[in-house]
C-alpha positions in Angstrom: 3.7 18.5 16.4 2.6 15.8 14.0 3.8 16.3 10.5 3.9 14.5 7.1 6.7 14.4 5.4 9.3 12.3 2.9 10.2 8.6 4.2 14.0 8.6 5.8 16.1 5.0 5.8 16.0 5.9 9.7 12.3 5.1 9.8 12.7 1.8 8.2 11.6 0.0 11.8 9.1 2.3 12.7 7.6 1.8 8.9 7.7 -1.7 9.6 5.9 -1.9 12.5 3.0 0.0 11.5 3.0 -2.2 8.5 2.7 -5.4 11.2 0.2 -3.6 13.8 -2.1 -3.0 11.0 -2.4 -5.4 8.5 -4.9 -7.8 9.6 -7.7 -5.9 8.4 -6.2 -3.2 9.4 -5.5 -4.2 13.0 -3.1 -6.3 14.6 -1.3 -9.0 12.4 1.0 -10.5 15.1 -1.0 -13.1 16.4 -1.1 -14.4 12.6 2.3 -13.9 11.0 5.4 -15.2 13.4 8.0 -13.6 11.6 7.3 -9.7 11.8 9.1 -9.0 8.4 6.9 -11.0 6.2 4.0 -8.5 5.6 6.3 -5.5 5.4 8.2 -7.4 2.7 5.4 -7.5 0.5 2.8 -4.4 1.4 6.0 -2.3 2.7 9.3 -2.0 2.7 9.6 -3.0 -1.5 8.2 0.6 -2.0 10.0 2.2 -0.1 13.1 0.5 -1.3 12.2 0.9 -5.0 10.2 4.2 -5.2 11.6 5.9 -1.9 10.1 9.1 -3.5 6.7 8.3 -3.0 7.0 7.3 0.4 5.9 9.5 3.0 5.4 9.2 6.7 3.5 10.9 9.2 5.7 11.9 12.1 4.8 12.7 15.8 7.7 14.6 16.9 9.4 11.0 18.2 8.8 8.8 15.1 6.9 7.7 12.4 3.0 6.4 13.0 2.1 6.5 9.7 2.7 5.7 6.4 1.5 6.2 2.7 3.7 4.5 -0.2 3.2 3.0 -3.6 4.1 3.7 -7.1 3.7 5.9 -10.1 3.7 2.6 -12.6 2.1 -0.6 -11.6 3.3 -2.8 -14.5 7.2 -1.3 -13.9 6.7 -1.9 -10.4 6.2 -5.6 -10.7 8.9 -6.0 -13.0 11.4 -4.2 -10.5 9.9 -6.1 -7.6 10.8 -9.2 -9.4 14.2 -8.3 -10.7 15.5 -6.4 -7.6 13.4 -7.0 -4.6 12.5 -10.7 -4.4 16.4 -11.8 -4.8 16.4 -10.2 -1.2 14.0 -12.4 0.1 15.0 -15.7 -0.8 16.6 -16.6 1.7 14.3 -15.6 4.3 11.2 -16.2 2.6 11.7 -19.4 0.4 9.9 -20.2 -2.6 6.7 -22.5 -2.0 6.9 -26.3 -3.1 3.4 -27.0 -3.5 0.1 -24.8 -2.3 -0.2 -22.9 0.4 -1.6 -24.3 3.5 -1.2 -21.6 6.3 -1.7 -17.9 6.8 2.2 -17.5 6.2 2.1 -19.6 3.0 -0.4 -17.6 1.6 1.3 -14.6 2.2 4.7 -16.0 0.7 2.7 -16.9 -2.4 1.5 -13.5 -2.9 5.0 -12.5 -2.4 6.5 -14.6 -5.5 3.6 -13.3 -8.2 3.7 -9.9 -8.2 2.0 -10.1 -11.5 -1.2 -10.3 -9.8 -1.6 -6.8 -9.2 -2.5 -5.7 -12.8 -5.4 -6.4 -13.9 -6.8 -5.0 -17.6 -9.8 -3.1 -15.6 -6.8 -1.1 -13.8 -4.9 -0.1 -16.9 -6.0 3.5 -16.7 -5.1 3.8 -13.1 -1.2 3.0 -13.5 -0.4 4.2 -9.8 -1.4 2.8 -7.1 -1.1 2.6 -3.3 -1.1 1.6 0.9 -2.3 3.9 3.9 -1.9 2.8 6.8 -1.8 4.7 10.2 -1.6 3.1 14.1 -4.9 3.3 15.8 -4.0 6.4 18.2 -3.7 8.9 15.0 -6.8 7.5 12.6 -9.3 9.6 12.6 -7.9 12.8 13.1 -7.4 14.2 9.6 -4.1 12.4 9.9 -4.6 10.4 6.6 -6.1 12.9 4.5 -2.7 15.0 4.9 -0.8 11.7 4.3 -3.3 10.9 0.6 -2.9 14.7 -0.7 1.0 14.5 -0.3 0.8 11.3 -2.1 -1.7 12.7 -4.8 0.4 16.3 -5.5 3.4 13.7 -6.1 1.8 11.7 -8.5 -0.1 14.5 -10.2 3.3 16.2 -10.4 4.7 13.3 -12.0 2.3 13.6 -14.7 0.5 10.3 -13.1 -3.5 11.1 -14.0 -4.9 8.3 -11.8 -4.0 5.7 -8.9 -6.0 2.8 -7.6 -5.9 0.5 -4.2 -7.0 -2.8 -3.7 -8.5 -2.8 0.2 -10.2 -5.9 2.0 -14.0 -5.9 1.3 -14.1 -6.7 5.0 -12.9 -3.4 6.2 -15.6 -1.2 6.1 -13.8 1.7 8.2 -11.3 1.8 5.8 -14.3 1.7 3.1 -15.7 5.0 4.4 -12.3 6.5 4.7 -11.6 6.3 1.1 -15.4 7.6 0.4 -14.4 10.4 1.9 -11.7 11.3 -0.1 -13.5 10.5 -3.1 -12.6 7.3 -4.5 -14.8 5.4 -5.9 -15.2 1.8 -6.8 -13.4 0.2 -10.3 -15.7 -3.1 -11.1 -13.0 -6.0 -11.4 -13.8 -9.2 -13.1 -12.3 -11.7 -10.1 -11.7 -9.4 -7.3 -11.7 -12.2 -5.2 -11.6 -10.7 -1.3 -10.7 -7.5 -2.5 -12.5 -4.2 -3.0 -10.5 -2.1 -5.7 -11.3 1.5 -5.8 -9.5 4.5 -7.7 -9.8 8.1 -8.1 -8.0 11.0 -10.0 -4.6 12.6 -8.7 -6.0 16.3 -9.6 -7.2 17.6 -6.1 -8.9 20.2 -8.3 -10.9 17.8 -10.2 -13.8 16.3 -9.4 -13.0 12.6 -8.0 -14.5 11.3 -11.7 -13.7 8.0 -13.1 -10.5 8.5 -14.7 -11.6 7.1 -17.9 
């Protein structure tokens, strides 16, 4: 029976291979990134090292295949990632010397400014988020139940709205999060980015949060 429920230290591989088998788009990432630990050091395993609470995974009786994560407080989130996270990944993932130049590189760079995920036009959307599932359990209701678990934690919080920053590209993952009634937050410089954001009431109606 598949299940969601709260992320266990025991599901740290299976959290980060789902992180690697859908992050290109939301498809396969291996053929880009050699070293299967770089994306789930930056989309990944920091939440669920720093916020553990608001990680939860969907399990299929064997392991986990699915994933939702983030965090109750963007701005605290960056500063934690850059006081007690990125001192973890030095040694693996060096600092850049100059600009990036490969796929890898560009990752990395993401990696050491954390700063660039708040943005003035997200300031009333403090949480925010990552869904991903493996391609044998989308479409199956499977992230809805993984979104509302995330949703009642933050609402329970006292968190009144989140946002998520998905690749303009991915228009499956577009209509998903239509679905579920987010809507889209016009950003200055989104550059390849589509952010969207919706309230953590399930009773509500999916409104602006403003």
């Amino acid at each position: 029976m598949t299940t969601v429920r709260p992320y266990r230290p025991d599901d740290r591989a299976a959290l980060h291979d789902i992180c690697v088998r859908t992050a290109h788009d939301g498809g396969d990432s291996r053929h880009i990134y050699s070293d299967l630990e770089l994306m789930p050091s930056i989309f990944a395993a920091p939440y669920a090292f720093l916020e553990p609470e608001l990680t939860f995974v969907l399990d299929d009786g064997d392991r986990a295949v699915g994933y939702v994560l983030g965090t109750a407080d963007t701005v605290a989130f960056t500063e934690a990632f850059r006081s007690s996270w990125l001192p973890l990944m030095k040694e693996r993932f060096p600092a850049l010397g100059g600009p990036p130049t490969t796929p890898s590189e560009t990752m990395i760079d993401l990696m050491y400014r954390p700063e660039r995920m708040i943005l003035p036009e997200l300031a009333v959307y403090p949480a925010h988020l990552h869904i991903d599932l493996l391609p044998d359990h989308q479409r199956k209701g499977h992230g809805r139940a993984l979104m509302n678990a995330f949703l009642d934690a933050l609402h329970d919080r006292g968190v009144p709205a989140v946002h998520l920053g998905m690749v303009t590209a991915n228009t499956p993952a577009r209509a998903f999060y239509d679905r579920l009634g987010f809507h889209e937050i016009p950003v200055a410089d989104p550059g390849p980015l589509t952010y969207l954001g919706r309230r953590t009431d399930r009773t509500a109606p999916p409104t602006a949060a403003a």
